[in-house]
C-alpha positions as CSV (number, residue, x, y, z in Angstrom):
1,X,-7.9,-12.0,-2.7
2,X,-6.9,-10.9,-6.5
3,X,-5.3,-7.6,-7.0
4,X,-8.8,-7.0,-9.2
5,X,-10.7,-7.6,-5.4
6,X,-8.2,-5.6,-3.8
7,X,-9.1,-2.9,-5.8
8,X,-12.6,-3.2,-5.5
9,X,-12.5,-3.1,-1.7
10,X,-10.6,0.0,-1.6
11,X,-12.5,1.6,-4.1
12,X,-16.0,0.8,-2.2
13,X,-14.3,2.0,1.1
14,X,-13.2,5.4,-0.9
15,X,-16.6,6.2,-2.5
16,X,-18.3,5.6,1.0
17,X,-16.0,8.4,2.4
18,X,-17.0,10.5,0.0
19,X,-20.5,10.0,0.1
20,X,-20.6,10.2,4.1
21,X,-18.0,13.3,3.7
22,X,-19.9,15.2,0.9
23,X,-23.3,14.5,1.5
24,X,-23.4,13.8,-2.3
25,X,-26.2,10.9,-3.2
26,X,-23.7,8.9,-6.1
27,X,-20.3,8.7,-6.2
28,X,-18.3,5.8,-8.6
29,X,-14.6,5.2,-9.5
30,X,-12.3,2.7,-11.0
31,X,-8.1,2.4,-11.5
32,X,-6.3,2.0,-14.7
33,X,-6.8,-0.4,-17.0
34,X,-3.3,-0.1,-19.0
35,X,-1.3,2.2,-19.8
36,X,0.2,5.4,-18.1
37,X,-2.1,8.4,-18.3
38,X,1.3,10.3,-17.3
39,X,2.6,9.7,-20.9
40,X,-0.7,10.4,-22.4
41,X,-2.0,6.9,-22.8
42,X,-4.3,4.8,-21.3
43,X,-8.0,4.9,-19.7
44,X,-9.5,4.1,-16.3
45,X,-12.5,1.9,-16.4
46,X,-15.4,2.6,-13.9
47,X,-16.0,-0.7,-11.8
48,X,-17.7,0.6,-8.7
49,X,-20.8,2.6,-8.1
50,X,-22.5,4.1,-5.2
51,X,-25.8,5.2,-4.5
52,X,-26.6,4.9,-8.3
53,X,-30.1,3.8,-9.5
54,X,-29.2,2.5,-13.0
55,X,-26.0,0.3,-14.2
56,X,-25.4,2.6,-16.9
57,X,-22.1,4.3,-15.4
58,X,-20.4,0.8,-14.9
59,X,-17.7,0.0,-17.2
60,X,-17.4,2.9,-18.7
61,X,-14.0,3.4,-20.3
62,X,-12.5,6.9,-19.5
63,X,-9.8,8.4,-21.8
64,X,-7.1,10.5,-20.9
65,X,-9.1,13.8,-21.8
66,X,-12.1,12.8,-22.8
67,X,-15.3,14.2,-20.0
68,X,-14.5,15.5,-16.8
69,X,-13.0,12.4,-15.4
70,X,-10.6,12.1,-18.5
71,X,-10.0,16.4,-17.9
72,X,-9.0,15.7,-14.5
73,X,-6.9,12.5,-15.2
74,X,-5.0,14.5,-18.0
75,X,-4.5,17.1,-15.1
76,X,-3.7,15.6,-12.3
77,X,-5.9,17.7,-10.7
78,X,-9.6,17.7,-9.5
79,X,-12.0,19.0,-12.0
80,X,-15.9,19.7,-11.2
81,X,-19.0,20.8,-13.4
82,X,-22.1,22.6,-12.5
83,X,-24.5,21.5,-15.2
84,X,-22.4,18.5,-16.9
85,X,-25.1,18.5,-20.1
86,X,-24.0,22.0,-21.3
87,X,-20.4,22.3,-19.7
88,X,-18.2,23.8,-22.3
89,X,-15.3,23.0,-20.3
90,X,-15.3,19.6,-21.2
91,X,-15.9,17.2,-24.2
92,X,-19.2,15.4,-24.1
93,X,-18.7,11.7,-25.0
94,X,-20.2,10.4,-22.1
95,X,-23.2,12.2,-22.2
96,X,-25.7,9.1,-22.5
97,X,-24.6,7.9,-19.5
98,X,-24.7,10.3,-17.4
99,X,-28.1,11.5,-18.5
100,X,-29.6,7.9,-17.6
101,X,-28.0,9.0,-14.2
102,X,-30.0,11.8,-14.0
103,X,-26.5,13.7,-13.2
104,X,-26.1,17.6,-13.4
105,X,-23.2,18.8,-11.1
106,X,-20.5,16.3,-10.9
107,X,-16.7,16.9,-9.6
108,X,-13.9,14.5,-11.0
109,X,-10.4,13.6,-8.5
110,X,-7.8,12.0,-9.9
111,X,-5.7,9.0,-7.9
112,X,-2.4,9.8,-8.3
113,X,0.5,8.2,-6.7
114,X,4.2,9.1,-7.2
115,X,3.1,11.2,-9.6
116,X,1.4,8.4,-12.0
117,X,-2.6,8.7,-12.2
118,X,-3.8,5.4,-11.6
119,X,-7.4,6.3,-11.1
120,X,-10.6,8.7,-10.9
121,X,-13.3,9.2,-8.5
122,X,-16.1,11.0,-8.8
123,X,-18.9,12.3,-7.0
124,X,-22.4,13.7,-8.2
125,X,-25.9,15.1,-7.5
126,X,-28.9,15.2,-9.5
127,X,-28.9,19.1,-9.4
128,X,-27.3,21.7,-10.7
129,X,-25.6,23.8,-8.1
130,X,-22.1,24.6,-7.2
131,X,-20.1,22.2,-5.5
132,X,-17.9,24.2,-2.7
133,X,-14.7,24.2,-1.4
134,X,-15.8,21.5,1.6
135,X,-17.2,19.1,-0.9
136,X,-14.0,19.1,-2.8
137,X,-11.6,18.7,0.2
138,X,-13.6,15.6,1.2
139,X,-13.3,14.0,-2.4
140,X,-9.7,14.5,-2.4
141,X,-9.3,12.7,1.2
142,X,-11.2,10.1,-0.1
143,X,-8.9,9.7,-3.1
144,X,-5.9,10.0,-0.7
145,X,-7.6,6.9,1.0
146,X,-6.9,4.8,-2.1
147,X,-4.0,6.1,-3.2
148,X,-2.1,6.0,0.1
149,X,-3.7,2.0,0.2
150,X,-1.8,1.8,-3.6
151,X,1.5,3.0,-2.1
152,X,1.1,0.3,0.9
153,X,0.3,-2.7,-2.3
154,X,3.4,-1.3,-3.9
155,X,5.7,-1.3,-1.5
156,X,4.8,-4.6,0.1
157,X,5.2,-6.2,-3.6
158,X,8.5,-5.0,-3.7
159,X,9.9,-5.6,-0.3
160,X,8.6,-9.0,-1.9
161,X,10.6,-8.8,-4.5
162,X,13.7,-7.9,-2.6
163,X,13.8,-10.8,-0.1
164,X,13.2,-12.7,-3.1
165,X,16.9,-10.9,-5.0
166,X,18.4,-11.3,-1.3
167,X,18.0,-15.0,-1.1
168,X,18.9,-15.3,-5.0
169,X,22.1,-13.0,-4.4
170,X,23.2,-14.8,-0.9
171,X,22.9,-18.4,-2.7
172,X,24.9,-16.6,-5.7
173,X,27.8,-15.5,-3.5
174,X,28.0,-18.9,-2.2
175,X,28.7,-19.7,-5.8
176,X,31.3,-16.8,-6.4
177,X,33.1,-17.8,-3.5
178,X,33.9,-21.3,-4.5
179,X,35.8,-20.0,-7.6
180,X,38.0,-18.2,-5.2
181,X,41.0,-20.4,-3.1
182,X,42.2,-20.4,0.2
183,X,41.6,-17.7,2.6
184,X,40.2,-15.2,0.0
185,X,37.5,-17.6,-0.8
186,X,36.1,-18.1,3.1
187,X,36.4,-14.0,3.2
188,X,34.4,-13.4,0.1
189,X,31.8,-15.9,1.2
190,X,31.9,-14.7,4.9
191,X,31.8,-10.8,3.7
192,X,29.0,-11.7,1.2
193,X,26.8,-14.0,3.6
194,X,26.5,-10.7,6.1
195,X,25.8,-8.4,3.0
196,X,23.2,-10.5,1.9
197,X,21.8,-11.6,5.5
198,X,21.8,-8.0,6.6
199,X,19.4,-6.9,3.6
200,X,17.4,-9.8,4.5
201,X,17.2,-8.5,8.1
202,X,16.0,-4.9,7.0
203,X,13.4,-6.4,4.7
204,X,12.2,-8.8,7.4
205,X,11.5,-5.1,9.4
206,X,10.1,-3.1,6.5
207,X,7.6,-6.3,6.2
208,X,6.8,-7.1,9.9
209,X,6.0,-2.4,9.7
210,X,4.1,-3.0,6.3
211,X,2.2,-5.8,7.1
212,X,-1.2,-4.5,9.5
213,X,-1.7,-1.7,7.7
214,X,-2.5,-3.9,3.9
215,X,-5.9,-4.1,3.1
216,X,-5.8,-7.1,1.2
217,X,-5.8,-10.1,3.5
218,X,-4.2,-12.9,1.2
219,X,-1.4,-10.4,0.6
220,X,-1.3,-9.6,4.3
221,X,-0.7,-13.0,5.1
222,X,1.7,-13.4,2.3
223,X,3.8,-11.0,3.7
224,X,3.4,-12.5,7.6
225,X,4.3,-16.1,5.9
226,X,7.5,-15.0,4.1
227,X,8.5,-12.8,7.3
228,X,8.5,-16.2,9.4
229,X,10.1,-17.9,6.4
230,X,13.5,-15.5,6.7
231,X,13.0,-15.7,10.3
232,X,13.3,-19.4,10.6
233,X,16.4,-19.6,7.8
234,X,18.9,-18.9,9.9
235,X,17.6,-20.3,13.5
236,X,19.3,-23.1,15.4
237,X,16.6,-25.9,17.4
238,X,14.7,-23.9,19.5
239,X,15.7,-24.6,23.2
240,X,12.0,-23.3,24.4
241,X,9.1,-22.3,22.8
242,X,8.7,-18.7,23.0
243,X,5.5,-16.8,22.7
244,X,5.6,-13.2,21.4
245,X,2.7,-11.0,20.7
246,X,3.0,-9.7,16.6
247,X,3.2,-6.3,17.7
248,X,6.2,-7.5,20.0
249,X,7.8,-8.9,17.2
250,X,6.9,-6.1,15.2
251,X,9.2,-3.8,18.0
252,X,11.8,-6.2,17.6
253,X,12.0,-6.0,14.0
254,X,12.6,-2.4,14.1
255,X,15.2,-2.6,16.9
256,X,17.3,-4.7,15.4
257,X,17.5,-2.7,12.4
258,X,18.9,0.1,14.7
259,X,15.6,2.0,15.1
260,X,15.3,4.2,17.9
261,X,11.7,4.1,20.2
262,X,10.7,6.8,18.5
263,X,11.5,5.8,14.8
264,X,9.8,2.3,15.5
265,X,6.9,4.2,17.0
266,X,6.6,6.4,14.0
267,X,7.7,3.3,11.6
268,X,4.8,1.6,13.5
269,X,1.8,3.9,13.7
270,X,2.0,3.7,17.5
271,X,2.8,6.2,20.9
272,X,6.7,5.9,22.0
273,X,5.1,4.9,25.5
274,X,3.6,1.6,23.8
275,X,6.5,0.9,21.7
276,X,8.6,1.0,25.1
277,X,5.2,-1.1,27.1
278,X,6.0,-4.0,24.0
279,X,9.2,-3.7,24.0
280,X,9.6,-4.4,28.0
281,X,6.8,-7.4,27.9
282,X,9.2,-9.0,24.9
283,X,12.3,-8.6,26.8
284,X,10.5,-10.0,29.8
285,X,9.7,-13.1,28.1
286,X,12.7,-13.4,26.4
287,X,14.6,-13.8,29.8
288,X,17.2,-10.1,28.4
289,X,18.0,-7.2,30.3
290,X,18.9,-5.3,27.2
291,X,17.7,-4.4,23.4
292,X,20.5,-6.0,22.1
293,X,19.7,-9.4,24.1
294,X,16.0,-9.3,23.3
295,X,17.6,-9.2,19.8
296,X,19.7,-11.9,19.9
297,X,17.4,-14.1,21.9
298,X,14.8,-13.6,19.1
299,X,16.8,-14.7,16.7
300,X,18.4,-17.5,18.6
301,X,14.5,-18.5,19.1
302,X,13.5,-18.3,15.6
303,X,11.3,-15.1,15.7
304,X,13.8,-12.6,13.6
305,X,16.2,-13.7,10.8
């Protein structure tokens, strides 16, 4: 799935919230198109609609100020209207739109993550009457749906991007080293092989964590391929197939980055009881008595790096 369907998903997912949460009958939203509405720039283009009866919202082109979904986007703040047609709290360039809507009382909530808007979402009815505190805490849940989904796409791009350095920085060192003579030479190498293999082994955790809770599933199962891919680098012939559950595997991760039960639970998403229920069944079936064996073991049998 393209970053553009990605998007889509979670913004359909978002304005569903909001509808169920609100009780509002139309709701629509879209991301950033370019630019960064933090330095003043840029617009957010409205792809998805819900519960509307005409097409006349959709692609709209929202500028940093401009209506009450550019207000709240050049806030950073939620922003709502009880009559939209007369509002003098707002400019009015949308206007045409929103009348083939048949929209009076609309609220705006900006999608901001890291302190960068990236979006809007809105929800509307077709009368004018206040919207209260209740309908506005709902809307900004829903945003936080798609902006905490935003962080998870981040992050996993980057932990990407890092195993990616790692590999180009351990196959560097090899190169440094052989400039170097004698004993100093094997050190560097040796000293630069752990440094290297060591942020692998953190990024194969922060990945195998990451990975259930993407939305998208072709960058879900990106990240699952390149986690066996640094698992396997390193491993020697596997004496006997061994078949861990990927939660199991996710535990083991997170232990053998030093995490405590608790850390991996919270790392995780799960109870401490079922980190320490996956964490027994893996060490069962690895044949160790101990964290540190299930850890080795793994690696020996090609599940960690």
């Amino acid at each position: 799935m393209s970053a553009d369907g990605a998007d889509a998903v979670e913004m359909r997912a978002a304005l569903v919230r909001l509808r169920r949460g609100t009780g509002l009958p139309v709701a629509f939203g879209g991301l950033m198109t370019g630019g960064t509405v933090t330095g003043g720039t840029g617009s957010v283009r409205i792809g998805e609609l819900s519960g509307a009866v005409t097409g006349a919202l959709r692609g709209l082109a929202i500028a940093t100020g401009n209506g009450l979904g550019g207000k709240a986007l050049a806030l950073s703040r939620p922003c709502a209207v009880t009559d939209y047609p007369v509002s003098r709290h707002i400019s009015h360039e949308y206007d045409a739109a929103v009348a083939a809507e048949g929209l009076l009382s609309v609220l705006a909530v900006p999608v901001v993550v890291r302190r960068r808007v990236r979006g809007v979402l809105y929800g509307a009815l077709r009368t004018a009457q206040p919207l209260g505190d209740r309908t506005l805490g709902e809307a900004v849940a829903a945003a936080r749906d798609v902006e905490q989904a935003l962080v998870i796409r981040d992050e996993a791009r980057a932990l990407l991007a890092a195993v990616g350095g790692a590999g180009a920085s351990g196959s560097g060192a090899g190169g440094a080293a052989g400039s170097v003579t004698g004993a100093s030479a094997g050190s560097a190498a040796a000293a630069a092989g752990a440094a290297a293999w060591e942020e692998v082994r953190e990024a194969h955790g922060a990945l195998r964590a990451l990975a259930p809770r993407v939305v998208d599933p072709a960058l879900r199962e990106e990240l699952l391929a390149v986690c066996g891919r640094l698992a396997s680098a390193t491993a020697p012939p596997r004496v006997r197939d061994v078949g861990l559950a990927p939660r199991e595997v996710d535990v083991l991760a997170c232990v053998a980055t030093g995490a405590t039960n608790a850390a991996t639970a919270e790392r995780l998403g799960l109870r401490p009881e079922t980190v320490k229920g996956y964490l027994r069944s893996a060490m069962r079936k690895l044949g160790a008595h101990t964290r540190l064996e299930a850890v080795v073991a793994a690696r020996r049998a090609g599940l960690l790096p």
